[in-house]
N, C-alpha and C positions, 0 to 999 in steps of 0.2 A: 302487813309485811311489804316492803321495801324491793321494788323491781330489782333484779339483776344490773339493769344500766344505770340505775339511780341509785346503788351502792357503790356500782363501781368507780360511776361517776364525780361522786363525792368523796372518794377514794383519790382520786386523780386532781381533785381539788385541795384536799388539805395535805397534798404533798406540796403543791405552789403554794401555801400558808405560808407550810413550814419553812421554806426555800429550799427546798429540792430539787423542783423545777425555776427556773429565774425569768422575767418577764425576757421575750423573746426566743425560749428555748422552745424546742418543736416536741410536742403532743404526740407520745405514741401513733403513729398511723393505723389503720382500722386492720391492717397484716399483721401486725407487729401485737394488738389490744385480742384478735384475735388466737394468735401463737401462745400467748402468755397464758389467757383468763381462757382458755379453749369456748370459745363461745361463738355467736352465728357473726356473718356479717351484716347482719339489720341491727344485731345487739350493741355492737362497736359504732355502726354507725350511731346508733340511739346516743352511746355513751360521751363524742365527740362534739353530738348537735347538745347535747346539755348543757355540755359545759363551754359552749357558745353561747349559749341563750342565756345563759346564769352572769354574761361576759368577765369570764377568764380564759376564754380563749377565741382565737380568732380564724377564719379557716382563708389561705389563700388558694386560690385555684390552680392546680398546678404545682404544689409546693408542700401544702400540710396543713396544720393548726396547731399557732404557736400561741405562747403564751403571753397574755394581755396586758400591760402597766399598769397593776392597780396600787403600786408604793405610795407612802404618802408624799404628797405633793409632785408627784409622779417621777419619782426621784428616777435613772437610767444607771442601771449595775452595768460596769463592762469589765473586762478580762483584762490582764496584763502578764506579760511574759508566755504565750500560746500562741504559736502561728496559727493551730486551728479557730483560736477563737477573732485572731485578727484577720485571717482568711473570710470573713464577712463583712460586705462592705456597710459603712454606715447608714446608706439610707434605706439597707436591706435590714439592718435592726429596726430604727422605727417605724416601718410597715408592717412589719413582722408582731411591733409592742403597741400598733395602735394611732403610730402618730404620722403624719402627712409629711414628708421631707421637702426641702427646698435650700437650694444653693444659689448663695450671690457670689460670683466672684472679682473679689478686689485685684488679681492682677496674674496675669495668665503669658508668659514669658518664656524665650529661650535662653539662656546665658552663655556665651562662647569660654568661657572660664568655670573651671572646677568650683564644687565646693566643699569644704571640709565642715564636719560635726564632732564636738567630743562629749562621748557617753561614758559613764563610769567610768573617769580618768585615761579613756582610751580614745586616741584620733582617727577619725573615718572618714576619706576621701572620695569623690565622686569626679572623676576628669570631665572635662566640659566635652559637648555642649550637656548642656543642663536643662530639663525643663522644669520652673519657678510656676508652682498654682497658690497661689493666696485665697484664699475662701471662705466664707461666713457659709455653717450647716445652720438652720433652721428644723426645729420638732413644730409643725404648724406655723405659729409664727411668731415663735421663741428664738433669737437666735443660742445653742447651745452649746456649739465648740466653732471657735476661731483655727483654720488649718490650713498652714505650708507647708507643703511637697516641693521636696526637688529629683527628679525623676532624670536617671541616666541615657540618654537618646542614644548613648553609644550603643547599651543593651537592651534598650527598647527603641527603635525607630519610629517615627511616626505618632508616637505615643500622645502628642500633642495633637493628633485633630479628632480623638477621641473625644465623648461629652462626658464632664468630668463626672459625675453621675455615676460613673461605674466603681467596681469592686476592683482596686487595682492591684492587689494583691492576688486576686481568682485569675485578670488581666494577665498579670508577670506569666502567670504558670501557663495558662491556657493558650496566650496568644503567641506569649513569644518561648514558650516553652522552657521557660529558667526554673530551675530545682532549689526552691528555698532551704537553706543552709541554715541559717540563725536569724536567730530576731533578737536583737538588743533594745533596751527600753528603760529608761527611770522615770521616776514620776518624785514632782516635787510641787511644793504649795507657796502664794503667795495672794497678795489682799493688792485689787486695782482701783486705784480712785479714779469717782468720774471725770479728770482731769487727764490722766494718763494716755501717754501716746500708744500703748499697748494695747488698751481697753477698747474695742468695737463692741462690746456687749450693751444692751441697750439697758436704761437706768439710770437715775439722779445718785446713786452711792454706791460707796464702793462694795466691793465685791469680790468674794473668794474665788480664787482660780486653783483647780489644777494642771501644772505644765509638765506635758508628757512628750518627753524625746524619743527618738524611735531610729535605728537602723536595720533596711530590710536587705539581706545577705544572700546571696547563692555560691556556691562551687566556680572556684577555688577562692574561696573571700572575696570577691566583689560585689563590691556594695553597688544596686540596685536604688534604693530610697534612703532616702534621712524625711526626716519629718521633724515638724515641729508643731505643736495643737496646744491649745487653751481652750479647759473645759468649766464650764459653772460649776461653780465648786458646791453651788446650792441645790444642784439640780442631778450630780453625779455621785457613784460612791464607786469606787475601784474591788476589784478582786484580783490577787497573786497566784497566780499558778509556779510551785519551785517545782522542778526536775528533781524526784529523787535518786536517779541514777547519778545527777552529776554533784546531789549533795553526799550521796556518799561516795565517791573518788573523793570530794573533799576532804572526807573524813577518815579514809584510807589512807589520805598524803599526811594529815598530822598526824 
């Protein structure tokens, strides 16, 4: 017969199969494994070192134990249309999935002049100054999304001698105290040759991209960020989060 922790554990396993849990999502904590399965906490403990040791999950100190990237070819799931899920910075996903982060940056500027973005037929301006981050993210030493930020200095001051490293969306809220209002975002696909002035992805052929536009909003609409990112298209697979609240107004209005 089959320990308590070694059922449970393999309980807590073939829900990450299933994708229940996604690589990056956080592990029950031993309170929480505890509360549910009423059990000791040597038994939660037992049950969270398993499924470390078995590697689908990873424990960070200070933080939890999240779940490990074992997709094939270590494909990277991310969220779209969720503040909370964009509320996590990116090199706090691949720590979290397993993998080593690293940021080169291509060009790191203020611009005295606005800039405008348009998302889903709609125009988004940002009055200058401006702060311009250009960036290659790196998963080890892959590079795996190409990303511009332009970052409002009216509503973030300073915001430029931070190391870009950080979660700038946790940033907005925490530092300078701004109440995220909406998050707008489309996501659209195209193929880069290795000729392309668009292309920094490293590789002799061309290559699928995901391009994902992005405005981050607060009270009373102003716009905070625009972004623009290129993601491996070989190496990414998106998920949609819709509001049902606001699809049914939708469907109240027709």
């Amino acid at each position: 017969m089959k320990s308590k922790f070694i059922s449970l554990s393999e309980n807590i396993i073939e829900k990450i199969k299933a994708g229940e849990l996604l690589p990056g999502d956080k592990i029950p904590s031993e309170n929480e494994l505890i509360k549910k399965y009423k059990i000791s906490n040597t038994t939660a403990r037992k049950i969270l070192l398993e499924i470390e040791t078995k590697g689908w999950g990873r424990r960070i100190k200070g933080k939890g134990t999240f779940v490990l990237n074992k997709t094939p070819q270590h494909q990277l799931v991310r969220t779209i249309g969720s503040i909370d899920a964009t509320r996590r910075g990116f090199n706090d996903y691949l720590i979290a999935e397993g993998f080593t982060p690293k940021n080169i940056i291509l060009e790191k500027t203020v611009l005295k002049e606005g800039i405008s973005a348009e998302i889903n037929g709609k125009h988004y301006i940002i009055q200058g100054p401006v702060l311009k981050i250009h960036q290659l993210r790196y998963a080890d030493d892959e590079v795996m999304k190409d990303e511009t930020r332009f970052i409002s200095l009216t509503l973030c001051p300073k915001i430029d001698r931070l190391s870009t490293e950080i979660s700038y969306f946790k940033t907005y809220e925490s530092s300078y105290k701004l109440k995220i209002s909406d998050l707008k975002q489309s996501l659209s696909v195209d193929i880069f040759s290795p000729e392309s002035t668009l292309n920094n992805f490293e590789g002799s052929t061309a290559i699928p991209v995901f391009i994902l536009d992005s405005v981050v909003l607060c009270n009373p609409d102003q716009v905070i960020e625009v972004e623009k990112s290129y993601y491996r298209g070989d190496k990414y697979k998106f998920s949609v989060i819709v509001n049902p609240a606001y699809n049914k107004i939708e469907e109240d209005k027709g």
